[in-house]
N, C-alpha and C positions, 0 to 999 in steps of 0.2 A: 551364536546366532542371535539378532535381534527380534526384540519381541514388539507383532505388530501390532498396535489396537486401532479399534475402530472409535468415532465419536461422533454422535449425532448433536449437531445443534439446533437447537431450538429458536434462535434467533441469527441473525446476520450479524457477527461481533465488528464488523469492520466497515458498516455502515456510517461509522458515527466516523471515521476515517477520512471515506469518500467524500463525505459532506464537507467536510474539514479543507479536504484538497481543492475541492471544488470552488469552495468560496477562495482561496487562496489563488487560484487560475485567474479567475474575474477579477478579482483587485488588481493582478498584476496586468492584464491585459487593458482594465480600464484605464491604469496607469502609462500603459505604451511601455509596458518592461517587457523584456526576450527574457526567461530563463529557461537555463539546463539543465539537468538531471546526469549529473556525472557519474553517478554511485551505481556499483551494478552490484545486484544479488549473487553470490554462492550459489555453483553449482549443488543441488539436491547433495546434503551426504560429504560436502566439501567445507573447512573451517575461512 
């Protein structure tokens, strides 16, 4: 059986993330670029 822990963060670690995507949206939108997002996540628990 796996063992489950719990972790409290203290800060938002994926904030600095968002930001990141975010300015990257607007360049390409100010540029008149379409892009995709082909890549999909792993079901929870799947490689």
């Amino acid at each position: 059986m796996h063992k489950v822990v719990t972790v409290d963060l203290e800060r938002d670690i994926l904030s600095e993330n968002r930001r990141i995507a975010e300015e990257n949206r607007k360049h390409l939108e100010d540029h008149g670029i379409m892009a995709f997002d082909f890549l999909a996540r792993s079901a929870p628990g799947r490689p």
